[in-house]
N, C-alpha and C positions, 0 to 999 in steps of 0.2 A: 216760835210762839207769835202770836198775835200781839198788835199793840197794847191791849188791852191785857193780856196777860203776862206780857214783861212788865207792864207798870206794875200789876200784881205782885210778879213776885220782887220787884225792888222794891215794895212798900212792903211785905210783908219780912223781907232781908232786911229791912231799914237802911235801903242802898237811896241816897239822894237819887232822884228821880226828875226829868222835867217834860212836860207833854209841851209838844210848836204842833198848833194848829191851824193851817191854812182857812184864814176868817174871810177872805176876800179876796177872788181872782178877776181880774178885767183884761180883756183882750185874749191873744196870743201866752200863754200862760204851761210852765213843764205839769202841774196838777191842777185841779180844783179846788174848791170852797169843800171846807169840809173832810180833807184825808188829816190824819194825823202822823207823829212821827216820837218814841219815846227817844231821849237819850238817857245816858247815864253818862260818869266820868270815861267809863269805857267801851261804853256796848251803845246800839242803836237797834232799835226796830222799828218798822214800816220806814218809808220814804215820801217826801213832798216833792219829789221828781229829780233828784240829784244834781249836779253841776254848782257853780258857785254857790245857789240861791241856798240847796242845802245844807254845804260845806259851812257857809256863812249862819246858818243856824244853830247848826250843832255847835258851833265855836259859842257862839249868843247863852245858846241855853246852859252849857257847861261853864262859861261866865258865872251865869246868874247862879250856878249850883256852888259853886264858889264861896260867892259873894254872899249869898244869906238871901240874895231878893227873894219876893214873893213869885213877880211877874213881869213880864217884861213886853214891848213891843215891837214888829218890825213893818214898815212900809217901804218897799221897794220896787222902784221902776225897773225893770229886768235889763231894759236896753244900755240908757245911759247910765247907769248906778253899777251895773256888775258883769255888762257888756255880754248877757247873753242873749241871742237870735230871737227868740221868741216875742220879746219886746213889749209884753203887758206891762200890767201891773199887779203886785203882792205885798197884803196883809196878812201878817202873822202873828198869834200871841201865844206867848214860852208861858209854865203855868209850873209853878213848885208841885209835882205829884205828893198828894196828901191820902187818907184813907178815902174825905168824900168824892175828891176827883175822881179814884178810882173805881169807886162803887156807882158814878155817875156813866161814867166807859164801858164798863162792862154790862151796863142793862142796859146804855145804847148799842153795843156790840153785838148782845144775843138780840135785842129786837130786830137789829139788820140782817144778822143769820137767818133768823126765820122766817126774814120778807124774801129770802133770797128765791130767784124760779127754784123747779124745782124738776130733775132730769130720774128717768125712769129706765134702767136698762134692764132690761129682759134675756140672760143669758152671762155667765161667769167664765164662758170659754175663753181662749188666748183673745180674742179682741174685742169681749166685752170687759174684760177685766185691766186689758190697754188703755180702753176708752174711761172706765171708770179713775185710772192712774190721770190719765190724761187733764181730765174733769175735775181731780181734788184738790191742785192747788186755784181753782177757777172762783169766784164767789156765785155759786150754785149750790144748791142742797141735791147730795147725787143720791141715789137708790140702786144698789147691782142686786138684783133678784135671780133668783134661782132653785128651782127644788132640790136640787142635791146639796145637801148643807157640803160637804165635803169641795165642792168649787169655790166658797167663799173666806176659804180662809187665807189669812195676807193679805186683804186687800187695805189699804188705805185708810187712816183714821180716821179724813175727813168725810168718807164713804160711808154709808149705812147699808149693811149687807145685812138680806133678808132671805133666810129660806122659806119657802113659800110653798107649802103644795098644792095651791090654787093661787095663782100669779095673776090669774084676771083680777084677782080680789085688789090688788095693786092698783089696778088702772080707776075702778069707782072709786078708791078713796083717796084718789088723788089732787093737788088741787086746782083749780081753772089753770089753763095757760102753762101748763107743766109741758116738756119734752120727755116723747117717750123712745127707745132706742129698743127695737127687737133683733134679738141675733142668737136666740136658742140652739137647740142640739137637735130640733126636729121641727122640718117645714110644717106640718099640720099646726105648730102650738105657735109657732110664727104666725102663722095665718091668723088664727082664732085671736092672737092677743094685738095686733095690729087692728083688727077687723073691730076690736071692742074699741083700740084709744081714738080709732075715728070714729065711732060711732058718737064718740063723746060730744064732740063740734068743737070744743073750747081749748083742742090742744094748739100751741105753739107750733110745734114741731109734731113729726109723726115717720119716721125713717126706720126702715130693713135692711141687712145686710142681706145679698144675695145677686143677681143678674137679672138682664130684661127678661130671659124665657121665666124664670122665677115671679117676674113683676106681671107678664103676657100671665101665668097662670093664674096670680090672685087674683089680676084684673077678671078673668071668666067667670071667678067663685064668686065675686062681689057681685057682677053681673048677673048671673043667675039667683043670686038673694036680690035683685033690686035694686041693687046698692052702687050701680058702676060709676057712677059721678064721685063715686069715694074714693076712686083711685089718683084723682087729680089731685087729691091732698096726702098722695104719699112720695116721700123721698126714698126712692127703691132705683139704683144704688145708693148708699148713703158716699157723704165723702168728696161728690162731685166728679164729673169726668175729664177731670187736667191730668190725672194721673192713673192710669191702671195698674196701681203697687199693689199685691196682694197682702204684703205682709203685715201684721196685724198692729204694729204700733205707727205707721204710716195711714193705715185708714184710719185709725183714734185722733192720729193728729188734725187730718183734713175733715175729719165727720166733728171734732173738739169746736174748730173755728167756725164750720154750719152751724152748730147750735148755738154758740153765744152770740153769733151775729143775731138769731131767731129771737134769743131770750134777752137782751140787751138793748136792744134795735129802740124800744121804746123808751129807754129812760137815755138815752141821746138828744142833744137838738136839734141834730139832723144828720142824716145819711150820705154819705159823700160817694157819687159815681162807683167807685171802685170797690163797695160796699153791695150796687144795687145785685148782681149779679146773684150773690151769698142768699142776699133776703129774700129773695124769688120763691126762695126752698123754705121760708116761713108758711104757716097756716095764713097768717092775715093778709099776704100776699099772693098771688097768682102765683099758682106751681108751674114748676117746669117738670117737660116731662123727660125721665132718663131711660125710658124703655127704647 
């Protein structure tokens, strides 16, 4: 369960409860401003990046649950205070879980849920349905679409499986800046639903399972509609060329870390070298070509 909903259900068990929120990070730091972590006497969920910092917290707030406090505080130098590597600084504050805390968490929860991008797969077969596995514990809002309702079962709770007998319909009402992932059961519907999520301008991402002859061929289709500069904004292979594994939980995983670098890339402060390669294969940046 999510932060928010262990707090739940220890307020509703009437299980003492304590939410440590990371209020302020400076420097070199294991998280950010802003994760949370619940404890209880026995259980934990989310993390504030592990290692002493939140060894030392869980002790703090199982303390305070102890004790009766309300609330408590932590300020810690990472380096010299608890001698871990990173060497910032962290502000914390432990919070006795109440009913309003927790009706206050859970409507900032779902608002982040549904700020989340939002990823479009086109096809339920063995490595759409990889990629969709791959994708649910990611914070993304995923979509595995497909007409044959009978491929989408099993998939994933944090998955929204759609059977669809018009799957373009998917792509209009999608919304800005979403990734869309095509890998159907038949090249023509591939073609047609790729053809539509470039046509949109506004996607992040835009990738086909398949080979260069496969990419050489839509590149002539787009062509001959007018449209060949459109093929510069497709990732066809998806996955990247470090590896030619076929097997379908292998390209989920290398096509998983393409997209989030695409859909994440912005809410970073900056890109680091070893990064730049990944975002090439974003919409906002210059495509590379894998044909």
């Amino acid at each position: 369960m999510s932060v928010a909903e262990t707090l739940r259900a220890a307020v509703a068990a009437g299980t003492p409860a304590a939410l440590v929120t990371v209020v302020e990070a400076r420097g070199s730091t294991p998280r950010e401003a802003g994760v949370t972590m619940t404890v209880t006497a026995t259980d934990i969920a989310g993390t504030i990046g592990g290692g002493r910092l939140e060894y030392d917290a869980i002790e703090r707030a199982r303390a305070l649950l102890a004790s009766g406090e309300d609330s408590a505080a932590i300020d810690v130098p990472l380096g010299p205070d608890i001698g871990q590597c990173c060497g910032g600084r962290v502000r914390l504050a432990i919070r006795r879980a109440d009913a309003a805390l927790m009706a206050t968490m859970l409507a900032d929860e779902e608002t982040r849920r549904l700020a989340r991008p939002a990823v479009l797969i086109f096809g339920a077969g063995h490595t759409g349905r990889a990629l969709a596995a791959a994708l649910a514990l990611l914070p993304l809002n995923v979509r595995l679409i497909d007409s044959r309702p009978g491929t989408l079962e099993g998939v994933p709770d944090a998955v929204t499986a759609v059977a669809a007998a018009l799957p373009e319909a998917e792509i209009a009402d999608a919304p800005a800046g979403a990734a869309y992932l095509v890998m159907t059961h038949a090249h023509s519907l591939d073609f047609m639903l790729t053809a539509a999520a470039l046509a949109r301008g506004d996607a992040a991402y835009v990738g086909m399972i398949g080979s260069a002859t496969k990419r050489e061929r839509f590149r002539r289709q787009l062509e001959a509609e007018g449209r060949g500069p459109d093929i510069a904004r497709l990732t066809l292979p998806i996955g990247g060329p470090a590896l030619r594994d076929k097997r379908p939980e292998v390209i989920a995983a290398l096509t998983a870390a393409e997209i989030l670098t695409c859909l994440l890339s912005d809410q970073q402060e900056k890109l680091t070298d070893r990064f730049a390669g990944a975002a090439s294969q974003c919409n906002s940046h210059p495509a590379r070509s894998t044909g």
